[in-house]
KOLMAR-57997 format. One line per 8 residues: number of its first residue (from 1); their letters; for each residue x, y, z of C-alpha. Coordinates in steps of 0.02 Angstrom, whole numbers. Example, Ala and Ser with C-alpha at 12.3 -4.5 7.8 and 13.67 -1.06 7.14 Angstrom:
1 = AS = 615 -225 390 ~ 684 -53 357 .
***
This chain:
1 = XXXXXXXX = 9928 5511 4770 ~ 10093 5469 4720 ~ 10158 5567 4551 ~ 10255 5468 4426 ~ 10425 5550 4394 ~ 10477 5600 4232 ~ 10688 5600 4225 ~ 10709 5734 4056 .
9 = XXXXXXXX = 10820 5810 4123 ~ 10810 5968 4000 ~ 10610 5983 4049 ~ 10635 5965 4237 ~ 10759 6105 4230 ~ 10638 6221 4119 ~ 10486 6164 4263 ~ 10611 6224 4388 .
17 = XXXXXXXX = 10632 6381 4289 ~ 10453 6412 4249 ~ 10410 6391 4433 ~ 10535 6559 4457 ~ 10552 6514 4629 ~ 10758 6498 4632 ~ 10847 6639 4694 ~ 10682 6732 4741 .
25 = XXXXXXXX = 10653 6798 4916 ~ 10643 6701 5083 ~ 10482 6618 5105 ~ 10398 6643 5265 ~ 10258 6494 5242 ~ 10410 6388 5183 ~ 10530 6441 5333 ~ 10392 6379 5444 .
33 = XXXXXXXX = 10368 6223 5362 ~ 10564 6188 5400 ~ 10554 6241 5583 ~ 10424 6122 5592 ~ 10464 5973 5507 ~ 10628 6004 5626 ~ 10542 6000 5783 ~ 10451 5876 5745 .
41 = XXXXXXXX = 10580 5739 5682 ~ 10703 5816 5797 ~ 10841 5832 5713 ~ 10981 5959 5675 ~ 10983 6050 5517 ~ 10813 6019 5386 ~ 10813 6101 5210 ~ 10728 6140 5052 .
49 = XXXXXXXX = 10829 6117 4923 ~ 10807 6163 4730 ~ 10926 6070 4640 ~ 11003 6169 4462 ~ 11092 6145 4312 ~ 11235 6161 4421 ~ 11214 6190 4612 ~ 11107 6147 4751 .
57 = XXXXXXXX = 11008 6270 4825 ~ 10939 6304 4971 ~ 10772 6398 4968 ~ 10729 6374 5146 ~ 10844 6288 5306 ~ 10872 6282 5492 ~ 11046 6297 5571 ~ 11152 6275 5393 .
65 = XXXXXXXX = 11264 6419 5353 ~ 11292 6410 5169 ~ 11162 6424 5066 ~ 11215 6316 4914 ~ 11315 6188 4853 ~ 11392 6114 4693 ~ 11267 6021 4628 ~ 11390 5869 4593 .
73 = XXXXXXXX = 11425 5837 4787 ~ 11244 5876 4816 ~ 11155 5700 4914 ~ 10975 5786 4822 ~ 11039 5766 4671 ~ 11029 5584 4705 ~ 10850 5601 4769 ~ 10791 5700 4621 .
81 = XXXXXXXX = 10814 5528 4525 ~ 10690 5434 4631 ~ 10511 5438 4660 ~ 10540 5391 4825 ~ 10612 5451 4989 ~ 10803 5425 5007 ~ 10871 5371 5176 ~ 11076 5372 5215 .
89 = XXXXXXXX = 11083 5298 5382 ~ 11261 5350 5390 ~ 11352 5428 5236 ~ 11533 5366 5295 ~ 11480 5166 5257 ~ 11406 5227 5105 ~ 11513 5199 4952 ~ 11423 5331 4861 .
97 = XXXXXXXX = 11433 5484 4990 ~ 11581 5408 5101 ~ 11723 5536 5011 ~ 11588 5676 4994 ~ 11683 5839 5063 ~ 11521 5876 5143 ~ 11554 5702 5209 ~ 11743 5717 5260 .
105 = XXXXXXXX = 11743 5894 5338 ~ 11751 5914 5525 ~ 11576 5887 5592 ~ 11528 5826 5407 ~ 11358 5760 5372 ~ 11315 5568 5426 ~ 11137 5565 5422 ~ 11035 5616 5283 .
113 = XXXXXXXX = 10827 5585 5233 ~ 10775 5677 5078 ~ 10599 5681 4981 ~ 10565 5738 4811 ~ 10504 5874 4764 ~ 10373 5809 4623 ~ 10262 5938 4519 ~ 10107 5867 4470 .
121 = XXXXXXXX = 10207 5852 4277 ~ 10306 5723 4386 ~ 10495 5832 4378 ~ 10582 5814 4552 ~ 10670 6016 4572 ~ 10715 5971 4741 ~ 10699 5905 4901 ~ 10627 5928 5088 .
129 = XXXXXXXX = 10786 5850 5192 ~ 10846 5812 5342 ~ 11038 5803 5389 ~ 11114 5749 5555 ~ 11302 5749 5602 ~ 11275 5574 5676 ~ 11200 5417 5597 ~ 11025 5366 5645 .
137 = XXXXXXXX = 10877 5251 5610 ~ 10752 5307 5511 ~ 10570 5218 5513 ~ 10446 5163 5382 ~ 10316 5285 5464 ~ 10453 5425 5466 ~ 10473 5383 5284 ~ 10286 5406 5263 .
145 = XXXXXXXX = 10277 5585 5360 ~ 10426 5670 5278 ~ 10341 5613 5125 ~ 10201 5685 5155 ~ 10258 5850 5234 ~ 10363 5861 5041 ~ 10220 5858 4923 ~ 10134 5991 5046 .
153 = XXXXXXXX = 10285 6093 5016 ~ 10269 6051 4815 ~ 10098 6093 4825 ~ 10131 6274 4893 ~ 10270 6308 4775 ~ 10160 6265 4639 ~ 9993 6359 4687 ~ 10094 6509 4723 .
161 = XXXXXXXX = 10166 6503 4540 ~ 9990 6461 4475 ~ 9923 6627 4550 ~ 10072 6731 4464 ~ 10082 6651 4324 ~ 9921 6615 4265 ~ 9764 6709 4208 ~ 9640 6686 4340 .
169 = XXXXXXXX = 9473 6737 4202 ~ 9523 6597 4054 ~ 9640 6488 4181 ~ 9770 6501 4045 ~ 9959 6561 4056 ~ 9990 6726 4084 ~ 10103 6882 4030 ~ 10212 6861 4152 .
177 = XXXXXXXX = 10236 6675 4102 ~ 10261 6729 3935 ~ 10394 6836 3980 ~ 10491 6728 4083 ~ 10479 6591 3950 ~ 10545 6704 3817 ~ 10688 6747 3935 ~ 10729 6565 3953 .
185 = XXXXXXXX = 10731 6509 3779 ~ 10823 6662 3753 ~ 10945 6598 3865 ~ 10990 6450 3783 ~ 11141 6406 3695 ~ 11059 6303 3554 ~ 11021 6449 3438 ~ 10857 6371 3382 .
193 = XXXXXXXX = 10752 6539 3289 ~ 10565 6535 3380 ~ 10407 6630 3323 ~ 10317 6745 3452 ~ 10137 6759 3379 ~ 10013 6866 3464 ~ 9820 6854 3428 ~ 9699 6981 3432 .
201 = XXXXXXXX = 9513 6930 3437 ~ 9394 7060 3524 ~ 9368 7244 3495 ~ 9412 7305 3657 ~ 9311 7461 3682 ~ 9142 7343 3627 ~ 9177 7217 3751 ~ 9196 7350 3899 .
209 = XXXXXXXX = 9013 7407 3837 ~ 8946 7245 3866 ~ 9024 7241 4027 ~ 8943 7404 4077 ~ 8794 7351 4017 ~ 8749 7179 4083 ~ 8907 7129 4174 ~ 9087 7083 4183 .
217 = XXXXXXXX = 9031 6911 4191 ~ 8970 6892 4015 ~ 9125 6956 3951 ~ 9240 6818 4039 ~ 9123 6686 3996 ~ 9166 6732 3795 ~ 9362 6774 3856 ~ 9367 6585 3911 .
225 = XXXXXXXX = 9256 6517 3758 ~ 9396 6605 3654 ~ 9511 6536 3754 ~ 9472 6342 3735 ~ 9422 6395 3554 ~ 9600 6438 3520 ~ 9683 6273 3631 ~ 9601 6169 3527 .
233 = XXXXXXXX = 9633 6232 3325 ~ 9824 6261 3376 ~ 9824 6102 3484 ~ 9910 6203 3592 ~ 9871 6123 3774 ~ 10007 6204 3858 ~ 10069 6345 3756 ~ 9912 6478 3720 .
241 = XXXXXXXX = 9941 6617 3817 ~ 9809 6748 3895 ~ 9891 6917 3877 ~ 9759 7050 3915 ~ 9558 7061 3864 ~ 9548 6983 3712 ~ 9725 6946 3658 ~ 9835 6784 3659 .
249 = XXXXXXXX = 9993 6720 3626 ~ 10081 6592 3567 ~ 10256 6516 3563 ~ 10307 6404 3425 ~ 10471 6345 3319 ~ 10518 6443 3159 ~ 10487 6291 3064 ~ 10340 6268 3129 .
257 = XXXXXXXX = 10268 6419 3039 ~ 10171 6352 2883 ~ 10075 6245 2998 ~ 10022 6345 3100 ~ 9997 6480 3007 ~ 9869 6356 2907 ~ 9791 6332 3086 ~ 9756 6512 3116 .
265 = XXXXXXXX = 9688 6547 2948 ~ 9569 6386 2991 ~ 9533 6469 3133 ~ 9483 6611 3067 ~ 9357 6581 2972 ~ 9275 6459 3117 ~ 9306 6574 3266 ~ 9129 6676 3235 .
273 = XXXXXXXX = 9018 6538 3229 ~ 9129 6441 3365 ~ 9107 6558 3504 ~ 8910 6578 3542 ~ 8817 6712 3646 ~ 8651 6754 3681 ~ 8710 6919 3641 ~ 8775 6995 3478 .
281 = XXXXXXXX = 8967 6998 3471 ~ 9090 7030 3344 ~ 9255 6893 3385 ~ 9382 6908 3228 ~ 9570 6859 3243 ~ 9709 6961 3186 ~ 9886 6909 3222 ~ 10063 6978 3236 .
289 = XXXXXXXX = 10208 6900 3238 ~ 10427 6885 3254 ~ 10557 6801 3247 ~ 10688 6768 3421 ~ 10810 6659 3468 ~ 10961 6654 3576 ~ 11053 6793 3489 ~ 10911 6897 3550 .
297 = XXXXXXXX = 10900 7070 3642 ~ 10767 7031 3788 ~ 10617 6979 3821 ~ 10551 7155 3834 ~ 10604 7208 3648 ~ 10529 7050 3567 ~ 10363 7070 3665 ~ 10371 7256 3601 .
305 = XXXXXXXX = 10407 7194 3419 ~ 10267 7059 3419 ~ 10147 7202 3500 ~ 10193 7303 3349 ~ 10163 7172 3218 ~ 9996 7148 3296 ~ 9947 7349 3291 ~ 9993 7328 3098 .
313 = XXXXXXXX = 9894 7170 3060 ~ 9747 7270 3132 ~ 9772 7432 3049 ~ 9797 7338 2886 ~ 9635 7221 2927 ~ 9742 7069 2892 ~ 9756 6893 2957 ~ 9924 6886 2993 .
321 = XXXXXXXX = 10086 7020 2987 ~ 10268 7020 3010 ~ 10377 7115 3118 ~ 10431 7261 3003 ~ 10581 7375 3059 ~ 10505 7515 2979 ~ 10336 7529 3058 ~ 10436 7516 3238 .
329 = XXXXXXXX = 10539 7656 3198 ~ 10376 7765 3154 ~ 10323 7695 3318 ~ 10476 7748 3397 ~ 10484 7910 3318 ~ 10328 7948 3380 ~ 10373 7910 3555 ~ 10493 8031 3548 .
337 = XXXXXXXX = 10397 8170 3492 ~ 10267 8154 3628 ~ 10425 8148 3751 ~ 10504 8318 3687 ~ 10327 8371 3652 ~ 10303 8374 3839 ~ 10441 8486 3872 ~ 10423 8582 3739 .
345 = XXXXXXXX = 10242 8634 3803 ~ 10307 8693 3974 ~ 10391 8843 3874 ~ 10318 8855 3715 ~ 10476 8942 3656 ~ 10501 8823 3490 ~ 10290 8837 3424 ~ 10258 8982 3332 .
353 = XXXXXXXX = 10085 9020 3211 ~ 10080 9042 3024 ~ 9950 9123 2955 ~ 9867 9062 2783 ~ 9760 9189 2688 ~ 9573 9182 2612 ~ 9511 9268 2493 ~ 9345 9313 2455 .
361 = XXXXXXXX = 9282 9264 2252 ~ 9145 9395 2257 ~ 9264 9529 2256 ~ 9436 9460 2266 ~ 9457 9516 2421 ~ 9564 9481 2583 ~ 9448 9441 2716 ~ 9541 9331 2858 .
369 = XXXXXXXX = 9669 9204 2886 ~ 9680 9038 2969 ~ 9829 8997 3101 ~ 9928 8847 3082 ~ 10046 8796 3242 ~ 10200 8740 3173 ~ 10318 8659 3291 ~ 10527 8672 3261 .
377 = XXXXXXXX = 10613 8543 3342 ~ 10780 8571 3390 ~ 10842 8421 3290 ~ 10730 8380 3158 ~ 10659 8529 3096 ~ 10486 8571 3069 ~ 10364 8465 3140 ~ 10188 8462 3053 .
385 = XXXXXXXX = 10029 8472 3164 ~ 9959 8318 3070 ~ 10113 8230 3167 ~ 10113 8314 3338 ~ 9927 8342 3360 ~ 9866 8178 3366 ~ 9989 8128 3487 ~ 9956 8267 3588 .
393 = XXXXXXXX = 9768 8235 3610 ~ 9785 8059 3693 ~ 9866 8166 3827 ~ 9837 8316 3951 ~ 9959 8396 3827 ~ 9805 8473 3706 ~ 9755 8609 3840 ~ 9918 8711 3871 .
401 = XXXXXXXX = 9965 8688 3676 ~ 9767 8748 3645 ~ 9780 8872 3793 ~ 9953 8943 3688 ~ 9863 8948 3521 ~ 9718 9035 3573 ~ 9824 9167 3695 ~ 9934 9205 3510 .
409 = XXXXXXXX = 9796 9205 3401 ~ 9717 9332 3500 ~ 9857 9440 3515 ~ 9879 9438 3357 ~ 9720 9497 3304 ~ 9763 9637 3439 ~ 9938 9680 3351 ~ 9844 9680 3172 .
417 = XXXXXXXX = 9704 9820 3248 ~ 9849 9954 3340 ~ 9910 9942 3137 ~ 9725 9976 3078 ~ 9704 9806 3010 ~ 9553 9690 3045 ~ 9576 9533 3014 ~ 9473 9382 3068 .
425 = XXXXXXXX = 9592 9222 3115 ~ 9521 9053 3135 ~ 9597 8944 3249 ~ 9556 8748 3255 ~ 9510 8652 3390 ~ 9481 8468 3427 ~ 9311 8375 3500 ~ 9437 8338 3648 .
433 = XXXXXXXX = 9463 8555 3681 ~ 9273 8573 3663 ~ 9229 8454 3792 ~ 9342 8555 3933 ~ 9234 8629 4035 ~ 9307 8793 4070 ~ 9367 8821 3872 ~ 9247 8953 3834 .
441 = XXXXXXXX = 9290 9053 3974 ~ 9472 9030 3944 ~ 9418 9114 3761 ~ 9307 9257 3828 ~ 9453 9304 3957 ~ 9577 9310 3813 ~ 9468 9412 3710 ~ 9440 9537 3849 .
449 = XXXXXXXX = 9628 9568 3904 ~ 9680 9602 3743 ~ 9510 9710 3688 ~ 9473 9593 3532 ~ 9295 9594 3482 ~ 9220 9413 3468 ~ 9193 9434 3295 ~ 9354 9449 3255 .
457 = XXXXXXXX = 9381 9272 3306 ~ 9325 9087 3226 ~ 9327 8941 3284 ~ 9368 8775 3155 ~ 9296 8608 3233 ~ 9363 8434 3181 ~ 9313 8288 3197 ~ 9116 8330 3169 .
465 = XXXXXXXX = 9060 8151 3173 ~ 9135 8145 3379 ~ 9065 8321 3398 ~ 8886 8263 3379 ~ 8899 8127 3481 ~ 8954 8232 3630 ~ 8833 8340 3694 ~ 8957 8442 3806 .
473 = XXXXXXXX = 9047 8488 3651 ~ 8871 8553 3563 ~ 8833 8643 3737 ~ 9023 8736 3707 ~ 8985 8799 3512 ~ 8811 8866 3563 ~ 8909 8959 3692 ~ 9042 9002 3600 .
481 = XXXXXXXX = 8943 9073 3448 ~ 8812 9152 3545 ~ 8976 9268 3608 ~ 8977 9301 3440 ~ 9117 9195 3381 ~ 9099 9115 3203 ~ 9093 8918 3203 ~ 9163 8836 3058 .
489 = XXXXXXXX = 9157 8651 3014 ~ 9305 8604 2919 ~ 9358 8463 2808 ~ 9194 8444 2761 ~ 9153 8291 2650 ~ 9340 8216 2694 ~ 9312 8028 2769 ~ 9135 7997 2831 .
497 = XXXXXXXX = 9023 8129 2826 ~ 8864 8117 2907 ~ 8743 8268 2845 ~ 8659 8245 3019 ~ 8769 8354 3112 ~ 8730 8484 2984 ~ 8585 8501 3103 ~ 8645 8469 3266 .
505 = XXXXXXXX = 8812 8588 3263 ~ 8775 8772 3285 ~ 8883 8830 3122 ~ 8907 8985 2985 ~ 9042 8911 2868 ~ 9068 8743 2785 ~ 9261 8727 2730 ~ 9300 8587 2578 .
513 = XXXXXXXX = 9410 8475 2611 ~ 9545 8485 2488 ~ 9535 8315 2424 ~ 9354 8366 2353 ~ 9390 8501 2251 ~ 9546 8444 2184 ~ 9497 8352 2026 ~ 9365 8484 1994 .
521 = XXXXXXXX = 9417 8543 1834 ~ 9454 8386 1757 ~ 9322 8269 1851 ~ 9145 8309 1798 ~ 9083 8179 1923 ~ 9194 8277 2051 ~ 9111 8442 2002 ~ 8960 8382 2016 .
529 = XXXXXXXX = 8977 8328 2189 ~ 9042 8497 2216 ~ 8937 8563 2165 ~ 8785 8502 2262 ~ 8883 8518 2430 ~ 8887 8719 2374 ~ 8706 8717 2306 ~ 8660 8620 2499 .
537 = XXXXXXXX = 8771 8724 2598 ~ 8694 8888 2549 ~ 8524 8824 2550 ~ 8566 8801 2724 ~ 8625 8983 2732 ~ 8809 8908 2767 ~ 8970 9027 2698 ~ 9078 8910 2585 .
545 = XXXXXXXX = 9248 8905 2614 ~ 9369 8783 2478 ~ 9529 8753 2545 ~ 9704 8657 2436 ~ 9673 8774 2284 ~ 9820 8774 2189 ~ 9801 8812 2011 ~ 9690 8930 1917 .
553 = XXXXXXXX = 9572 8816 1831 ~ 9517 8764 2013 ~ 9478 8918 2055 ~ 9378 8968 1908 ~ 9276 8814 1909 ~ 9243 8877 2105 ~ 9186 9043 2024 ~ 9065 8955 1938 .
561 = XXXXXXXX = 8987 8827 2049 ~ 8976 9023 2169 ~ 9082 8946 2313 ~ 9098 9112 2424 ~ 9297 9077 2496 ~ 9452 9002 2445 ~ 9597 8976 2526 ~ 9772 8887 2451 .
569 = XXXXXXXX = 9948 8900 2375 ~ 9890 8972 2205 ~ 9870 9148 2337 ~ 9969 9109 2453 ~ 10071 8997 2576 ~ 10056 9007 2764 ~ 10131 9161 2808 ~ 10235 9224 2951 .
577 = XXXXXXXX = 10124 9337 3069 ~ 10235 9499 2991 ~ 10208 9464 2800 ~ 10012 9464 2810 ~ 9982 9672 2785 ~ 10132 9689 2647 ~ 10058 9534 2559 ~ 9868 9595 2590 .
585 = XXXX = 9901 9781 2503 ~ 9844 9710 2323 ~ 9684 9620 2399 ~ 9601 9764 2517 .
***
């Protein structure tokens, strides 16, 4: 079928582009084709030619040496402006081509039959040619064959780009295709500003559970629902992008932005009853965008913006969210960290433990301490756990750093007894360290090469609401405290708190989270509460533990509710390992 040829010249060079075939590799399927169509019209030299803003190139040939031209002397660029083929019987009687240098040079071209190269969007980017140093006939069925031999050329060129650049699950363009679009526009000299807007519309973790359960299948049947859900409220036929599981993109003009921010907030509110199942699932849209345009760093850093824009506008739980500096350089920040974190783990040289005191109401006495890793960075200081842990668990990084803080804590405690002290540390570890299988044996072999009894040791477990749900973890505190190691469950009633686990995690001490028992004494609705999680926790023959007291009126509104422990600045500070005995004297 014959394609009808569209002469913009500004969207035939962007198909060219987009097809990110120029300058690529040689083509072994399109060498062939060359050899062939040689052969087979007999004839010298036959090329494939991709014709530029401003050269001719050759992306496949037989017997030429160069492998480009300017495109101005270039006889394709003359075919590029027909649908049809172009025949030059002999280029020296031709008025057009007769004072062509590739005419007039010694053995210069005479003959030359060229067919468009026509994507199905009808833009000629080229030709398949043939080019003799000495005129010749050319028939009407010779016409007809090198014809035909072009659009199977077109045809490869374009499936090949199809199967890069597009999404083979919702048939839509792909990441890569994004990319190399941004890098175009960015390319440009017109300075036009352009929005990057990526969509988020499927929690990822629930739609690889419905995968596991009844198939990958029903998953990509709601990926391409979303998909032609999206086309159509952006009328976007051509520019909705598929980016990974559940997350699109689109392209659009900075002035452009009210409408279609209007369209996604449509959108929204249509996408949940849009997109049917015969199985419960939860499609929302979140979206994050910025702003590029020429004047632009690369593709890369804008894709990395708009990705960061779209991690806010989830966090947040809104619609749509901005590119802001200040949340990339958090980003970024933490990025580093994990970097130096790494080789700061290999040697361990700049962690070191502080230990923060309890004290016992009953009698006001001293009776343990808790150990806090600190980490001092060489450049910026003291780094708090609540930075560096986190970061640390979503890698292989948590076992050494636990390994370290067990292996000190421990020693410790052995230091502390050759002085005649005993003190009881807790050390806190993640649902991640409890699920590693050989973590209580790494604790019992600690304990035995440095002669520390069990008891002396106690183990503080976060994240209480994972813990339950991981039976491995459950298995490693009943093996932990049958050793004779205390279990404590800490930050209790911080977040969600599920009294459940009360049942299912082997414990002996419930610590309050600070943000409980901070408004105690001025909050009788917070005392209350307090109060019952005491009144519970020894029902349940738990030991209390408060921790954040900072003031006195706290602490005697702790003496009254009969919480057993505190812990907090208004004793003490975390305290370097060789402060504890001077500061315990006035507490023993």
């Amino acid at each position: 079928m014959k394609r009808v040829l569209n002469l913009n010249e500004k969207k035939r060079l962007s198909a060219l582009q987009n097809l990110n075939i120029a300058d690529s590799n040689p083509d072994e399927v399109l060498d062939l084709i060359t050899r062939l169509t040689q052969q087979i019209f007999d004839i010298p030299m036959c090329l494939i030619t991709l014709v530029d803003e401003h050269r001719q190139w050759f992306k496949s040939k037989t017997n030429m040496a160069i492998s480009q031209t300017a495109r101005d002397i270039a006889f394709c660029d003359h075919t590029i402006r027909s649908a049809s083929v172009m025949v030059v019987n002999d280029a020296e009687q031709d008025p057009r081509f007769s004072h062509n240098p590739l005419v007039t040079a010694e053995k210069g071209m005479r003959f030359y039959a060229g067919a468009p190269l026509i994507t199905r969007k009808g833009f000629a980017i080229g030709s398949l040619c043939l080019i003799d140093n000495q005129p010749r006939d050319f028939t009407v069925q010779e016409i007809e064959m090198l014809s035909d031999l072009a659009a199977i050329v077109i045809d490869i060129i374009e499936s090949r780009s199809s199967v890069g650049f597009t999404d083979i699950v919702t048939r839509l363009p792909n990441r890569q295709r994004l990319m190399e679009d941004i890098a175009t526009l960015i390319k440009t000299s017109d300075h036009t500003p352009y929005l990057l807007i990526l969509i988020d519309t499927l929690d990822t973790l629930y739609a690889y559970d419905i995968g596991r359960a009844i198939g990958i299948p029903k998953v990509e049947n709601i990926l391409k629902d979303v998909g032609s859900f999206l086309r159509t409220e952006l009328n976007e036929n051509d520019k909705v992008y598929s980016l990974m599981l559940g997350r699109f993109a689109l392209i659009k003009r900075l002035d452009e932005q009210e409408e279609t921010f209007r369209q996604l907030e449509t959108a929204a509110t249509k996408i949940q009853q849009s997109i049917t199942s015969d199985i419960p699932i939860n499609v929302r849209l979140h979206a994050g965008y910025t702003v590029f345009s020429s004047t632009s760093e690369c593709a890369e850093t804008i894709m990395r913006q708009g990705m960061s824009s779209l991690h806010e506008a989830i966090s947040h739980n809104r619609l749509v969210m901005p590119y802001q500096h200040e949340s990339d350089v958090i980003q970024l920040r933490a990025f580093n960290l994990l970097n130096d974190l790494m080789a700061t783990v290999s040697s361990c040289e700049d962690f070191h433990l502080l230990y923060q005191p309890k004290i016992r109401l009953a009698d006001k006495k001293f009776h343990g301490v808790e150990a806090l890793i600190r980490w001092h960075h060489p450049t910026l200081g003291i780094i708090s756990p609540s930075e560096f842990i986190p970061l640390a668990e979503k890698t292989p990084l948590i076992t050494p750093l636990t390994n370290w803080v067990i292996t000190q804590a421990v020693r410790q405690i052995a230091e502390w007894q050759k002085r005649g002290a005993q003190i009881q540390v807790s050390i806190n570890l993640t649902a991640n360290n409890l699920v590693e299988q050989d973590l209580v044996q790494r604790i019992h072999t600690a304990l035995i090469l440095h002669q520390v009894s069990p008891s002396m040791l106690e183990i503080e477990c976060l994240e209480t609401q994972t813990l339950m749900n991981n039976p491995h973890a459950v298995a490693s505190l009943d093996a932990l405290r049958h050793m004779g190691i205390s279990i404590a469950l800490d930050d209790f009633g911080s977040g969600y708190s599920n009294l459940n686990y009360l049942q299912k995690i082997p414990a002996d001490t419930l610590k309050l989270d600070q943000s409980l028992i901070q408004g105690i004494s001025r909050d009788s609705k917070s005392k209350v509460i307090v109060k019952s999680m005491i009144d519970m926790a020894h029902a349940l023959s738990y030991h209390v533990v408060a921790e954040g007291v900072e003031d006195n009126d706290t602490l005697r509104c702790l003496e009254e509710l009969q919480c057993d422990s505190v812990q907090g600045f208004y004793y003490s500070r975390p305290l370097q390992h060789d402060q504890i005995l001077e500061w315990s004297k006035p507490y023993i």
